[in-house]
C-alpha positions as CSV (number, residue, x, y, z in Angstrom):
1,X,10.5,-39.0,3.4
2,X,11.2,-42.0,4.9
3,X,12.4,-43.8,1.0
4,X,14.5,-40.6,0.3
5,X,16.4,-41.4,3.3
6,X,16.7,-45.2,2.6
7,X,17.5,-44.0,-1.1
8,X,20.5,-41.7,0.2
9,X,21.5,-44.6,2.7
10,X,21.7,-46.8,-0.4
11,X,23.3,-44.7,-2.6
12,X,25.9,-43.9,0.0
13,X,26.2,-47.8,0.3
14,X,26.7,-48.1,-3.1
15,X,29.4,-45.0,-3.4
16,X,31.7,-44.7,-0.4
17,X,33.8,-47.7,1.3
18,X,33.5,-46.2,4.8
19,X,30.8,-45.4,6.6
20,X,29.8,-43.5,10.1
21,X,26.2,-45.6,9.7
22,X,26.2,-48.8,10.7
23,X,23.2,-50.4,10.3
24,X,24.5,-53.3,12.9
25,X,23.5,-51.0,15.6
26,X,19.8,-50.9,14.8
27,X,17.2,-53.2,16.5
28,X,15.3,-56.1,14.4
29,X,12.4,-54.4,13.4
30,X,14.4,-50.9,12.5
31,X,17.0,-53.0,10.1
32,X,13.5,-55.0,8.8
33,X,12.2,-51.7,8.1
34,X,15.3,-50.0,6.5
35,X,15.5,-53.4,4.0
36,X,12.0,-52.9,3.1
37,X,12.7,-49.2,2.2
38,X,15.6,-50.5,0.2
39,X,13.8,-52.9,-1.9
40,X,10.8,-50.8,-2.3
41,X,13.0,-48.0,-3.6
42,X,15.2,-50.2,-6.2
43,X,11.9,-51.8,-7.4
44,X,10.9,-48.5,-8.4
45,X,14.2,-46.9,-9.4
46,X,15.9,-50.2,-10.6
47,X,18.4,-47.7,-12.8
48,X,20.0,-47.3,-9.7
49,X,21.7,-50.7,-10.1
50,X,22.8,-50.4,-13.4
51,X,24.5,-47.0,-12.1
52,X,26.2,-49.0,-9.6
53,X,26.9,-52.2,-11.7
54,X,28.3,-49.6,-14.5
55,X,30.8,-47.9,-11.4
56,X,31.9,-51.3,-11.0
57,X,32.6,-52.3,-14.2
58,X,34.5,-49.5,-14.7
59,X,36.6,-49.8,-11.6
60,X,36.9,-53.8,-12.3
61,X,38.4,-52.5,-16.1
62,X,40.9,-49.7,-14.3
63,X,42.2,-52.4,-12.0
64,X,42.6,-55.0,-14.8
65,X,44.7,-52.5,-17.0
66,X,46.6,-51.1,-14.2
67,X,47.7,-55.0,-13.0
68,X,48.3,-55.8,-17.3
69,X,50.3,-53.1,-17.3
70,X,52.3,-54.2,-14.6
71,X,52.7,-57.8,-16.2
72,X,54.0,-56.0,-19.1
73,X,56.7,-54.3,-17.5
74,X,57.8,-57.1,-15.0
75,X,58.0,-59.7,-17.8
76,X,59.0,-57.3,-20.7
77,X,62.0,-59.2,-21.7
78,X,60.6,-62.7,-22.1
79,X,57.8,-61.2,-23.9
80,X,59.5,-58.5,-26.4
81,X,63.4,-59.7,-26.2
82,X,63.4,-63.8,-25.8
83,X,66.0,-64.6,-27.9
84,X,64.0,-67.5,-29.3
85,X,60.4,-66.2,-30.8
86,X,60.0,-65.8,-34.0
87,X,60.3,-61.8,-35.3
88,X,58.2,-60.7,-38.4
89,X,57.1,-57.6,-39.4
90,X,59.1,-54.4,-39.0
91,X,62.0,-55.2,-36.8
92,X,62.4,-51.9,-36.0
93,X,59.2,-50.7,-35.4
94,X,57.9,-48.3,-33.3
95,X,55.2,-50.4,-31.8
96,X,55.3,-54.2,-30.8
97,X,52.6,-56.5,-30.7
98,X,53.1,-60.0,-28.9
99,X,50.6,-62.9,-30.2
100,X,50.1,-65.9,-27.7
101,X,48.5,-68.0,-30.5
102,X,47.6,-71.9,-30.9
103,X,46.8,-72.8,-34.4
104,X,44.2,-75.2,-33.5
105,X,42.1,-72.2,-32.1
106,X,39.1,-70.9,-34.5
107,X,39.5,-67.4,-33.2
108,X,43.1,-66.9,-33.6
109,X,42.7,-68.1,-37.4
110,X,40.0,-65.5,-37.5
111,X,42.2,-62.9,-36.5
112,X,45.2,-63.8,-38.6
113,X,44.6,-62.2,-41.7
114,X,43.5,-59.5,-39.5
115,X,46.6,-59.6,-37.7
116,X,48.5,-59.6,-41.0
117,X,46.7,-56.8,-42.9
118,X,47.3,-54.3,-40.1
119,X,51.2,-55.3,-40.0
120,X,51.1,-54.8,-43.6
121,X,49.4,-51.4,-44.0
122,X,51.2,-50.1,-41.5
123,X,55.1,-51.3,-42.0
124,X,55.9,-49.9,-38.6
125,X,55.0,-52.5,-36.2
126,X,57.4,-55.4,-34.7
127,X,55.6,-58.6,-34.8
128,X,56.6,-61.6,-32.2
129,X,54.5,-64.9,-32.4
130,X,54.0,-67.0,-29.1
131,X,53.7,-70.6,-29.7
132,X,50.7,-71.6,-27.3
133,X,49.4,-74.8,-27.8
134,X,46.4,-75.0,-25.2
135,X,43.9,-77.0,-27.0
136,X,45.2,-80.6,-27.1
137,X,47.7,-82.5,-28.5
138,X,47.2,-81.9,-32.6
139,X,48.0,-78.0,-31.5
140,X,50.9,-78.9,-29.2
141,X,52.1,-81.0,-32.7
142,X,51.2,-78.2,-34.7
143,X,53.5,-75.8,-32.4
144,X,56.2,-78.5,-32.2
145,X,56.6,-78.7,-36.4
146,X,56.5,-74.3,-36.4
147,X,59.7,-74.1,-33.7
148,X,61.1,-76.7,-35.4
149,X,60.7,-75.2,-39.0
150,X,62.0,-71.8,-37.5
151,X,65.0,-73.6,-35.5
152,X,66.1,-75.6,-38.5
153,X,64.7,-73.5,-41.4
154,X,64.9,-69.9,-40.3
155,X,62.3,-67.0,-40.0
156,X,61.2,-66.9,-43.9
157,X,60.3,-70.5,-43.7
158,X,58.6,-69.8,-40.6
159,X,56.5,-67.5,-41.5
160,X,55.1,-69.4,-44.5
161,X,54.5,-72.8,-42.6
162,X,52.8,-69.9,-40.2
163,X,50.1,-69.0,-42.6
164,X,49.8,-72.7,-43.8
165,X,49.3,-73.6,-40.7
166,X,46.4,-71.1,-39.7
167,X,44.5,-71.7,-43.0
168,X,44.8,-75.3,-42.3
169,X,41.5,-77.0,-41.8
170,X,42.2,-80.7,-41.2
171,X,43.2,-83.0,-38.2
172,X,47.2,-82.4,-37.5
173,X,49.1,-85.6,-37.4
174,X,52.5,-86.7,-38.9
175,X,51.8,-87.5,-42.3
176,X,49.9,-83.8,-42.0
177,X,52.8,-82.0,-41.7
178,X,55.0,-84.2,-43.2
179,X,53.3,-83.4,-46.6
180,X,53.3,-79.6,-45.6
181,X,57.0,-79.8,-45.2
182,X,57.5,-81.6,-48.6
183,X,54.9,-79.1,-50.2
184,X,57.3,-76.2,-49.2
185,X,60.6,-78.1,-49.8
186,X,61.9,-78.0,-46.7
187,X,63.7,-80.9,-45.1
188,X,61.3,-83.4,-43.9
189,X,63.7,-85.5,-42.2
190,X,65.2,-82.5,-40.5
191,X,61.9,-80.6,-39.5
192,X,60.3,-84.0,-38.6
193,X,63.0,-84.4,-36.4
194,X,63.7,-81.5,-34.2
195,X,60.2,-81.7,-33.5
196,X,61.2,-84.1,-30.6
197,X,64.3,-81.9,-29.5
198,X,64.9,-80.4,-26.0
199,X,65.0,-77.2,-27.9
200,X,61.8,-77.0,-29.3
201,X,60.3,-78.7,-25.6
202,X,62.3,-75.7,-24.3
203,X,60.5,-72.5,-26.0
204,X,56.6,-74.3,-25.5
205,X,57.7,-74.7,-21.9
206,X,58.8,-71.1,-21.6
207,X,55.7,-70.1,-23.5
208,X,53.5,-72.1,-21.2
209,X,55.5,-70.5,-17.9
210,X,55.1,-67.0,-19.4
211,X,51.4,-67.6,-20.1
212,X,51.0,-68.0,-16.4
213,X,52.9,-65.2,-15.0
214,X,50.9,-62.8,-17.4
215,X,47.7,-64.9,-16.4
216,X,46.5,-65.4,-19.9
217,X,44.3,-68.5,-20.3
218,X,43.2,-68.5,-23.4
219,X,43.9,-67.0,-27.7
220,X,44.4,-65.1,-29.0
221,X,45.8,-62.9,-26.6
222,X,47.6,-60.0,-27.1
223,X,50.5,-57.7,-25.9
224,X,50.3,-54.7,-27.9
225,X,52.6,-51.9,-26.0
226,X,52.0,-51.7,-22.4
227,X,48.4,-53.1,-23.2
228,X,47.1,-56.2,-22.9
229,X,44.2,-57.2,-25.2
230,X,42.8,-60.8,-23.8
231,X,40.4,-62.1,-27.1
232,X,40.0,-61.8,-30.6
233,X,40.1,-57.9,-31.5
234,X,38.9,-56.7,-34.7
235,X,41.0,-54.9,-37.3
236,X,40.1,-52.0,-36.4
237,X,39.9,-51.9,-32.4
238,X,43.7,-53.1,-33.4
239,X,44.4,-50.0,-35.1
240,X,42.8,-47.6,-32.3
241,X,45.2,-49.3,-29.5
242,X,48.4,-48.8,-32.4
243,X,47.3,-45.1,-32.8
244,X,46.9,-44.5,-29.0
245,X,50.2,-46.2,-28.0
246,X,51.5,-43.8,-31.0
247,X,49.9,-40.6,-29.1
């Protein structure tokens, strides 16, 4: 009798915030006795704590996407509206994914072609890239050369220093990129340039502000609706969040 009592005390720990016991009104030897009762029943019922860790998790997860989709909404126009990012995809597509990306990051190039195939099989999703150069100076280079390519070159250019930059494998230094923007025929002098401007210092600065606010600290991470996905997703998990945004 006495451990079905300390197992319904326990499990009324465990499920309610208030409580008319108090076990702060017992004497040393009755709280000694009632901690004893505790352990001896979790030792032998230790499912009990993966019951509770499991209510946890799930209340942990329904906070998390209750406070992402709040980010999203407060900072909806410097994510989906900027003015500056670059725009690929289906510009007018009924769903919008936002990719804070840094090209020096193993997972984000894993996700890329990923990333691509479900913007191509669909054809109904808006695309907006985030430069976010987090992992040293080669990516903050690496971002510097992209804005400057889409600033001086335009989007179509963009997009295919973009994908040579993801698939790129080597260190990223001047003479680097300066061969990638010779390899495409765009103007080196120009692209080499800008990559110094107050422009291009302006949208990785933005980026890195916006990052904060939406308390993203590492890529890829992505806004996909009103949802935040913080990681590398597979294709797949991709496509459930599109279809349930779609629902």
């Amino acid at each position: 009798m006495k451990r079905i009592a300390a197992a319904a005390a326990l499990w009324a720990c465990l499920a309610t915030p208030l409580l008319a016991f108090d076990i702060n009104e017992m004497n040393d030897a009755e709280r000694l006795s009632f901690r004893d009762e505790i352990r001896a029943y979790l030792l032998e019922n230790p499912e009990v704590l993966i019951e509770a860790i499991n209510v946890l998790e799930q209340r942990q997860a329904g906070t998390q996407e209750t406070n992402d989709q709040t980010l999203v909404a407060t900072h909806a126009q410097e994510l989906f509206s900027d003015g500056y990012s670059y725009v690929g995809g289906n510009p007018d597509g009924d769903v919008t994914v936002v990719e804070f990306l840094d090209y020096r990051c193993g997972y984000c190039k894993k996700a890329h072609p990923e990333v691509a195939e479900l913007i191509k099989s669909d054809g109904n999703i808006r695309y907006i890239v985030k430069e976010f150069p987090i992992l040293g100076e080669q990516s903050v280079m690496a971002s510097r050369f992209a804005i400057s390519v889409l600033q001086n070159a335009g989007p179509e250019a963009y997009e295919i220093v973009h994908d040579n930059l993801m698939a790129f494998r080597g260190d990223i230094s001047t003479r680097s990129l300066e061969r990638l923007a010779k390899q495409l025929n765009l103007d080196v002098a120009t692209i080499m340039d800008g990559m110094a401007s107050p422009a291009v210092s302006d949208v990785i600065n933005k980026n890195r502000t916006l990052g904060q606010l939406m308390q993203i600290s590492g890529t890829p991470s992505f806004v996909m609706g009103d949802q935040m996905l913080r990681g590398y997703v597979p294709l797949d998990g991709m496509r459930e969040v599109v279809a349930s945004l779609r629902q």
